[in-house]
N, C-alpha and C positions, 0 to 999 in steps of 0.2 A: 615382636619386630614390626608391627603393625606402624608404630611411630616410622621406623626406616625405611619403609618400604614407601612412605609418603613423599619421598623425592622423586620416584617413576616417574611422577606423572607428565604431561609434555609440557611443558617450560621454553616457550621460542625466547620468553624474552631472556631468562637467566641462563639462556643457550647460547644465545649469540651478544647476547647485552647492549646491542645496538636496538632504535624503533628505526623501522624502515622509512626511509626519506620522504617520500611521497604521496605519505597520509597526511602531512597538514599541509591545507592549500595557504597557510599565511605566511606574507614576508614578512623581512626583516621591517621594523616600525621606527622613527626614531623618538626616546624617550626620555624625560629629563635624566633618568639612573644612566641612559648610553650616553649622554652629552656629555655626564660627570665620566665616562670612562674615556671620553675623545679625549677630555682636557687633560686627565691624569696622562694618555700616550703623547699630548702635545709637550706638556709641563718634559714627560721621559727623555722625548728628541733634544728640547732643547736643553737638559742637565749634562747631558752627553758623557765626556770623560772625567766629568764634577763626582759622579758617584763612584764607590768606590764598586772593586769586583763583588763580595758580599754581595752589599746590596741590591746591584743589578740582580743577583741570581735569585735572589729572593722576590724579587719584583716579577721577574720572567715566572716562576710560580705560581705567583697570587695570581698573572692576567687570566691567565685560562679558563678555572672557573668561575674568574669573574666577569670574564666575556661570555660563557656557555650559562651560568647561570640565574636564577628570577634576578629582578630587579628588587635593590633596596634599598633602604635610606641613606640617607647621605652621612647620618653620623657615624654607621655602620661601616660605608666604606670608608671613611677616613681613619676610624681605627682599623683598619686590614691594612689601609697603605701606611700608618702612621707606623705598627709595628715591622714593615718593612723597611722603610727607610722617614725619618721623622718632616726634614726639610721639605722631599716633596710635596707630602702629607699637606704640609703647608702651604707650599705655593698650591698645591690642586685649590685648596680652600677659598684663599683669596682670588684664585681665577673665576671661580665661581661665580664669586662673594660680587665680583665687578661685575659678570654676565647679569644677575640675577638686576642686580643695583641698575644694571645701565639703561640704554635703550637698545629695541628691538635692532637696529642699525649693526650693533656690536654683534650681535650674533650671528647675524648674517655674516660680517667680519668672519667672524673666526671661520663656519664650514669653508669659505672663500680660501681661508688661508691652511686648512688643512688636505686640501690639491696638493700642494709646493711641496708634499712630505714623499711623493713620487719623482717630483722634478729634478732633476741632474744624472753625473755620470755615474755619481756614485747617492742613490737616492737613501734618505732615511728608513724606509721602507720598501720591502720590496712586495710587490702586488699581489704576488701567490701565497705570501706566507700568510699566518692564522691571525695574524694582526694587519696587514695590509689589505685581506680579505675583507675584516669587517669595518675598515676604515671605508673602503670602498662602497660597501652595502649602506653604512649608514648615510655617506655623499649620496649615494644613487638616489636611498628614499629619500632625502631631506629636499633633492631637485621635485620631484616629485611631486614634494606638497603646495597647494593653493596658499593663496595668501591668507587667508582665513585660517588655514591651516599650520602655517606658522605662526599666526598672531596664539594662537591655542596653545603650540607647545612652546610659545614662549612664556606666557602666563602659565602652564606648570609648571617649569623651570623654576618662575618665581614662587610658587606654591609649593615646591617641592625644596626649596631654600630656606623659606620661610616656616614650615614644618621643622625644620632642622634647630632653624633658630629658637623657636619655642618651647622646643621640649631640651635645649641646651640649657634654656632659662631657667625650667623647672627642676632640671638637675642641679643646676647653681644652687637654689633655693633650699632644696632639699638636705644639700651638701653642709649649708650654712647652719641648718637646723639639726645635723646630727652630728653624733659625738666621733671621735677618731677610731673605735673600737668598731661599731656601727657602723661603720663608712669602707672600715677593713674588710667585714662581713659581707657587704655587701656588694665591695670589688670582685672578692671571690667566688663569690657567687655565678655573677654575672661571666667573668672567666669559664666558668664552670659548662655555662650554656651556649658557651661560641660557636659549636656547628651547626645548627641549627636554632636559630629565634623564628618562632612559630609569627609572633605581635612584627616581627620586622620584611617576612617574606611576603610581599607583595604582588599577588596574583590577581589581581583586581582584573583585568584586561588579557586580552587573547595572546599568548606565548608566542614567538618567532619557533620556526622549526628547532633549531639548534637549544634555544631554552629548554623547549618542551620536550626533547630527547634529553637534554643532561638531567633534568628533574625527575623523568622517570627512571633512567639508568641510575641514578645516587637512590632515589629512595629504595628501586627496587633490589640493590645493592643490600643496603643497608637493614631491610626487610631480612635479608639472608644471612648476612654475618652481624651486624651488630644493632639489634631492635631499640634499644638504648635509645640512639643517637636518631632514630627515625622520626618523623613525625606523629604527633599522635593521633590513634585513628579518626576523631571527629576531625581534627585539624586537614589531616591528610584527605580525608575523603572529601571536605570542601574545598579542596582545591581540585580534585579530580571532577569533580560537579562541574566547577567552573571551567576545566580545558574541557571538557564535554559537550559545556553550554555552547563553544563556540564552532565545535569539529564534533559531533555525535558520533561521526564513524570511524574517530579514531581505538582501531582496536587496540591498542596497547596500554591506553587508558582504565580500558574495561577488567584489562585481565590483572591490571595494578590494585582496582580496585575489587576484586575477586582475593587478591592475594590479604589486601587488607580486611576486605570482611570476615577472615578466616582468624585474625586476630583477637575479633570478638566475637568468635564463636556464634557468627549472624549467619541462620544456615538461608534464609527467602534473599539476601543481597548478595552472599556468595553464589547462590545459585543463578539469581539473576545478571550478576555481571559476565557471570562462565559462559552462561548462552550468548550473549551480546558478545563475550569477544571473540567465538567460534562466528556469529554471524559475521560479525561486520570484518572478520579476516577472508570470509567468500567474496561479502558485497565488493571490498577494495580492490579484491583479484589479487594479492599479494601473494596467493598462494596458488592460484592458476594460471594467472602469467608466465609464469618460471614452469611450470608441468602441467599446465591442460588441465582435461579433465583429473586428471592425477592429483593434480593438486586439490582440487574441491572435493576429492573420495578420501582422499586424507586428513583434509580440515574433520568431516562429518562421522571418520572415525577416531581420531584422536579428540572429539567433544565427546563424544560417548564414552571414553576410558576414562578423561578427568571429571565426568558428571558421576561415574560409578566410584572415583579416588574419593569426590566428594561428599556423596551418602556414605561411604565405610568410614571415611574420617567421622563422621556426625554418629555412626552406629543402626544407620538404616541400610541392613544387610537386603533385605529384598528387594529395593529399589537399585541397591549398587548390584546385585543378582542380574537383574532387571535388564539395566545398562551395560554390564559387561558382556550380556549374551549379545544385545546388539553390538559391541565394537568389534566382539568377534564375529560375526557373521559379516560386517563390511569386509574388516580385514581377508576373512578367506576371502570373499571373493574376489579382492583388491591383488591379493597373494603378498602381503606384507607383512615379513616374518619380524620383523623388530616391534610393529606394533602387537604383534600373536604374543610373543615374548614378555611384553608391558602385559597383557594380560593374562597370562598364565602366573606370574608372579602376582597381582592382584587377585587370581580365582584360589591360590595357596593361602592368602589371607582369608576370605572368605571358607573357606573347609578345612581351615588349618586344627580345626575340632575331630574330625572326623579320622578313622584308624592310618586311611589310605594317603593321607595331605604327603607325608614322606615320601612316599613314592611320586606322587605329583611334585613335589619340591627338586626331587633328585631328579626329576627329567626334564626340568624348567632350566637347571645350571647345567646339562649337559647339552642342550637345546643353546643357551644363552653362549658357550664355547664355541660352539660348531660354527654359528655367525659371528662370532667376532667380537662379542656386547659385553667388555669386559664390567662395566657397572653392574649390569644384572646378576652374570656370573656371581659378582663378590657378594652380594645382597642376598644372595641365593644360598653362598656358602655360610655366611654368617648366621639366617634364618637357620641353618641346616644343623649347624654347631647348639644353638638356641635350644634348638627341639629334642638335640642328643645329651643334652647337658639333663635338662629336664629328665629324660631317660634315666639316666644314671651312668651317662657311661663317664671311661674312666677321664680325666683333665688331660695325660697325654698326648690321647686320640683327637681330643677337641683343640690341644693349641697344635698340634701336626695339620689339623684342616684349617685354622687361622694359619697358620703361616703362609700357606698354599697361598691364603686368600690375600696375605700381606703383600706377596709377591707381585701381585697384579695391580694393587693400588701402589707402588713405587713404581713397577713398569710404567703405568700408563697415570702416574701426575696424579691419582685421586683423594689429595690430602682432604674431603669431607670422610671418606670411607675409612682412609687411615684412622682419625680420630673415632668414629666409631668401632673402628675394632678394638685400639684399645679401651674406649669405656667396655664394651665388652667383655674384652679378658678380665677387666676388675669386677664385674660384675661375676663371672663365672667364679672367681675366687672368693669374692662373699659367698657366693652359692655354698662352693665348698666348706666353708667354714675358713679358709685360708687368709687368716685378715694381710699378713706381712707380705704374700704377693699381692695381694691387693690393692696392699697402700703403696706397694714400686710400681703400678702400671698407673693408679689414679698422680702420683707425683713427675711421671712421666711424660704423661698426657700435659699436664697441668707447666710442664718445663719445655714442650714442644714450641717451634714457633711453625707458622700456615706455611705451607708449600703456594699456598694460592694467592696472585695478586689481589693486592684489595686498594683499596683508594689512601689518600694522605688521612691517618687521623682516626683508621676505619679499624679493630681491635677484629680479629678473627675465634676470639674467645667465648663469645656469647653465642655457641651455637649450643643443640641438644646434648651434645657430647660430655662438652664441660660441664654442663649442669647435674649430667645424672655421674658424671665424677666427683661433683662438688661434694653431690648430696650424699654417694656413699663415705666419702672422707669424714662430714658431719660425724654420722653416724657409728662410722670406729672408733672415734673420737668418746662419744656417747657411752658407748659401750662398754668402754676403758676406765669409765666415769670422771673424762675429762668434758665436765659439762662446758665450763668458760670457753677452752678452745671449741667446743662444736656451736657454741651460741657465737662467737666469731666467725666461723666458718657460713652460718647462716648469715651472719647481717652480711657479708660479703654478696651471699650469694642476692638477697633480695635487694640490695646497688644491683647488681649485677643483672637481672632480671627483675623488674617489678612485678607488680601485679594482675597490671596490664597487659602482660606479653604471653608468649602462646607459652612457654618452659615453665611458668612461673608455681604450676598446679605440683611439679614435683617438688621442688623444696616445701611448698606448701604443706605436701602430707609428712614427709620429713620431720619438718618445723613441729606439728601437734605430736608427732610419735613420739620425739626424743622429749619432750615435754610431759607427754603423758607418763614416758618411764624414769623421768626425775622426780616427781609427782608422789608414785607408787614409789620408790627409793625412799623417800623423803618422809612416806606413812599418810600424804595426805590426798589420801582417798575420794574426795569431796571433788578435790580440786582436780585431779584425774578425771573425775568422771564430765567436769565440762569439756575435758577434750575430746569428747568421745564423740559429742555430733559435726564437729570440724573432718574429724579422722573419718566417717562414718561418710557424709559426703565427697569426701575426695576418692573410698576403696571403701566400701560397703564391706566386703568381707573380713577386712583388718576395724572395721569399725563396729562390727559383732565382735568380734575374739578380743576388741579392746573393755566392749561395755562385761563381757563374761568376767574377763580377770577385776574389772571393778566391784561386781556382786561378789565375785568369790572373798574379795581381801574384805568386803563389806558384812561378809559372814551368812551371807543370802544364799545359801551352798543350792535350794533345791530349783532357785530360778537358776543359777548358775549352770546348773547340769542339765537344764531345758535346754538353754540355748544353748551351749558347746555342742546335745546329740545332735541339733537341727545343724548347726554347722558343718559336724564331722561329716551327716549325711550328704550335706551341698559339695563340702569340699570333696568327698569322693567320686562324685559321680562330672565334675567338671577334672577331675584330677590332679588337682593343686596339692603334690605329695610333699610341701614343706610345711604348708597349713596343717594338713590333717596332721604331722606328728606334733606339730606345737599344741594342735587341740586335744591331742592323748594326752602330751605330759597336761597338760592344765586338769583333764579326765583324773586323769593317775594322782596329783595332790589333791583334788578334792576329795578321795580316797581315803586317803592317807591321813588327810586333816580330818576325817571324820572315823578313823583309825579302824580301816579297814584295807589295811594291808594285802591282806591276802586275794581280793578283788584287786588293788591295785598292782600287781605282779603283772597277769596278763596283758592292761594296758600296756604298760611300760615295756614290756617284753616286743607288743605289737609296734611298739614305736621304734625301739631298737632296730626291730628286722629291716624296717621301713628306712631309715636312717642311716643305715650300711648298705644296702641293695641299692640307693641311690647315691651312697656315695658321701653323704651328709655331716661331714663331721663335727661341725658346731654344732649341729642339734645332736647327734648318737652322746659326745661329748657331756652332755646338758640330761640327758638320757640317763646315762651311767651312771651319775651322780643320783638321780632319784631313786634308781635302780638300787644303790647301792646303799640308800638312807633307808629304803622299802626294807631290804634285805638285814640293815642293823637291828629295825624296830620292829621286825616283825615275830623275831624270838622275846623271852622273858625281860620285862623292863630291868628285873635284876642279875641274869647274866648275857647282856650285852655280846659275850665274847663266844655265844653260840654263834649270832650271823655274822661274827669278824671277818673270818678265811673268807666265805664266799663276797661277802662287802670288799674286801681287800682286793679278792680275783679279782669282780667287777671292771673294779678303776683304775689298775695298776697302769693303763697306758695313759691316766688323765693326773693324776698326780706323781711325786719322785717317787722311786723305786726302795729309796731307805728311808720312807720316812715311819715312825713307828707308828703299829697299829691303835695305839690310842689319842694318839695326833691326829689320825686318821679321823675316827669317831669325831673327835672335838671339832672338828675341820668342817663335817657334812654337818653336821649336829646343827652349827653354828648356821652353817649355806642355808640350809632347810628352814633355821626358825626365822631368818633375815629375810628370807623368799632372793635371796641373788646367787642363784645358780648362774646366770648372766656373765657375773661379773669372776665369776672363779672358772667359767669355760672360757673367756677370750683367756685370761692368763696364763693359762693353762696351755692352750693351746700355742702363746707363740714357746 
């Protein structure tokens, strides 16, 4: 749960989702992108009762972010207003088209004449609202400027027209040179990429306040629910460069671009922004104005808890050690039970090895009730089910404390936790071997829509949740040996998350496993064995247990049974009790392929106990069947019908109850020499 528990950390901005007002000292500037947005509200006033209802409402939509957001080309917004309404589109164009053409005289005209948009009883605009605010701001700064000053923005004006015209040109051209088929392609394309164009956002120059909050709010938005549509990180980080260049102390900056370095797994830049946005949230006082010293003892302990989130994210347990002693020892002395709380559930990740972490667990959610903290609670209960499941206990017990835990995320709105519980539950029912509840919580999930507002456009699907549902659905799929639909399932999923993106490492290992075991289906061995350093990088220990089963089908029996004991050994003493019984049965056929039977009993037998005691039924399942091929072959190759009865007890709960005993034999016979015991325990079991 190490992944889930990495939302603790403190998060002002995706807490409040506002940046605070009074970090950027720049006004509002006037720019040729704002002129083009005066003329399209001038062009508005005067269409008046011309437009139809539709189209105003569509128009009322598009202003917002197109007032709150960067500046950008002029072709750009004429496709945003063109697919609102087409004619204004038009006229905004040719308003331009004459601004740009005319002389400096006209322009002055027009701000002259955009005053009058206040004047009368009943004015076009009224002053307070979010449109007559920024008519007003841009009036204000445009008095403002020197005459030098407008000779300047009116030669961008014209530059910034003439840009437009040129690259209209070169689309013409382009157009002419290519085929209808090509031309189709590459509409759709282009459609394709409409929320963000990286080549069209124009960050070139210092942000007005109002930009530079919606820029940060949309990306850091979008960072959280749908990484897709974000920018990419070199992109994104150069523009955080550049609002920095102009405002160093804006903290909100720093911690956007903390959130981004985490993207690329860049542990010296996420470290260094995290510092930078803890300082420069003292230097601004944003957090001591509002609580005094309070506030500065909270800034310097809540840097300590996300500097420790972020050594345990990277796997630098001593230095997250390290730092969590410090935020606890502010905290006491501060006596700030929510921040104790943030770290007592970080110090359960760190000892969550150790006999005692349960009990530290169970006093962190009892702890996290008492104040009121219903996220931790749930985080706590989830971890707690995680840990019991592993145990072995029984599935009842574990969805009676999910539901507990359900309960709180529908009380209190927590549709991120909702989704992770049930990946959850589908995850505990792979565990179990149970694929059919499995595949009802993974089609569940995957049928939900977000309790959580999100912006126009924004998909709430690409979080951790869906991915690690995607990736077991693949994998049933797989299992079933419906290869086509789980190679679907995958290409979905890598749309869906690239490779660029933090989620992207789990279909990743996915992707090589179900590969590796069509590979091995399929008899080619060779071609298995390349997946092995893909699988091997992504789960070291899945990528031993993969390269073993390649020596073993390669007939290498005695490097084979090197590395499965070095295995068995690791995996018992970290106690991964689903490895070690996979690494028995593999133990147990190489046995048996080397037709020694009577050695492989006790394996199998150890896997068995192992595989019931926790509960395990797709492997005890899987178990059985070896059990009970051990059990046929280990009397005379000529009467078979010594180890029948006992082969028959065996499996009776794994195959039908009438079927005959010699069906039987044919049945394993076959499983055994095929090597897909695999594919006769999913069937079996539903």
């Amino acid at each position: 749960m190490a992944s889930v528990h990495e939302s603790l950390y403190f998060n002002p901005m995706m807490t409040n989702g506002v940046v605070h007002a009074n970090v950027f000292g720049i006004k509002d500037c006037v720019t040729p992108y704002k002129m083009a947005l005066l003329v399209l509200l001038s062009e508005l006033g005067r269409a008046g009762a011309q437009l139809s209802l539709l189209e105003r409402r569509r128009l009322n939509r598009l202003l917002l972010p197109l007032l709150q957001g960067p500046d950008m080309t002029l072709s750009r917004l004429h496709k945003a207003i063109e697919e609102s309404c087409p004619n204004l589109a038009n006229s905004v164009q040719i308003r331009i088209k004459l601004m740009a053409e005319g002389e400096l005289k006209d322009m002055e005209q027009f701000f002259d004449d955009l005053s009058d948009s206040f004047t009368g009883t009943e004015p076009e605009v009224h002053k307070t609202s979010v449109v007559g605010l920024f008519l007003r701001h841009m009036i204000l700064a445009y008095n403002k400027l020197s005459f030098s000053q407008v000779y300047k923005l009116y030669t961008a004006l014209q530059q910034y027209y003439q840009n437009d015209e040129k690259k209209t040109g070169i689309d013409e051209t382009d157009m002419e040179l290519t085929n209808t088929e090509e031309l189709e392609g590459k509409m759709e394309k282009e459609e394709l990429d409409v929320p963000l164009r990286e080549e069209e956002i124009s960050c070139s120059g210092p942000l007005s306040q109002k930009q530079a909050e919606y820029f940060l709010s949309q990306q850091a938005s979008l960072l959280k629910n749908d990484e897709t549509k974000a920018l990419t990180p070199a992109f994104l980080q150069k523009e955080l460069n550049n609002l920095l260049k102009f405002n160093p102390d804006f903290a909100e900056a720093h911690y956007l671009s903390y959130l981004n370095s985490l993207r690329v797994q860049d542990v010296f830049s996420s470290t260094h922004s995290l510092l930078h946005y803890f300082d420069r949230l003292i230097l601004t006082g944003a957090e001591s104005k509002s609580n005094g010293d309070e506030g500065y003892g909270r800034s310097l302990r809540y840097a300590a808890l996300n500097l420790a989130a972020l050594h345990c994210r990277f796997g630098h347990y001593q230095q997250a050690e390290l730092a969590l002693q410090e935020a606890i020892r502010i905290a006491q002395e501060s006596n700030d039970h929510v921040c104790l709380q943030h770290c007592l559930s970080w110090l359960y990740i760190l000892e969550q090895k150790r006999s005692d972490s349960c009990v530290l667990l169970e006093h962190s959610v009892k702890k996290a009730v008492h104040f009121g903290l219903p996220y931790l609670a749930s985080l706590g209960i989830q971890s707690l089910v995680q840990q019991r499941a592993f145990a072995g206990k029984t599935a009842n017990k574990l969805m009676d404390a999910l539901k507990d835990s359900d309960l709180l995320h529908w009380k209190h709105s927590l549709s991120e936790l909702i989704d992770i519980s049930i990946a959850q539950k589908t995850a505990i029912w792979r565990l179990y071997g149970r694929s059919t509840m499995a595949l009802q919580q993974a089609q569940m999930l995957l049928s939900m829509n977000s309790l959580e507002a999100v912006n126009v456009g924004v998909q709430q699907n690409n979080t951790e949740s869906f991915a690690v549902v995607l990736c077991h659905l693949a994998e049933l799929h797989a299992e079933q040996g419906c290869f086509a639909a789980a190679s679907e399932i995958l290409k979905h999923l890598k749309e869906r998350f690239p490779p660029s993106s933090q989620h992207a490492q789990l279909w990743m290992l996915f992707d090589q496993k179900i590969q590796f075991d069509r590979a091995m289906n399929d008899g080619k061995y060779h071609v298995a064995d390349s997946f092995v350093a893909g699988i091997t990088a992504l789960n070291s220990i899945e990528g031993v247990y993969r390269k073993a089963i390649v020596l073993k089908a390669q007939n290498q029996m005695s490097e084979a049974h090197k590395l499965l004991q070095k295995l068995l050994i690791h995996c018992q003493n970290i106690k991964n009790t689903e490895m070690v019984i996979s690494v028995l049965l593999s133990i147990a056929e190489l046995y048996w392929r080397s037709s020694c039977h009577t050695i492989a009993l006790p394996v199998l037998l150890q896997a068995l106990a192992l595989s019931r005691e926790y509960r395990l039924q797709y492997l005890a399942s899987e178990t059985v069947l070896n059990l009970a091929f051990s059990q046929i072959t280990i009397s005379d190759g000529a009467m078979p019908s010594v180890g029948m009865k006992p082969a028959s007890a065996s499996c009776h709960h794994v195959f039908p109850a009438d079927l005959p005993p010699r069906d039987l034999f044919v049945t394993m016979n076959h499983a055994a020499s095929a090597g897909r015991h695999l594919t006769i325990c999913v069937a079996c079991c539903h």
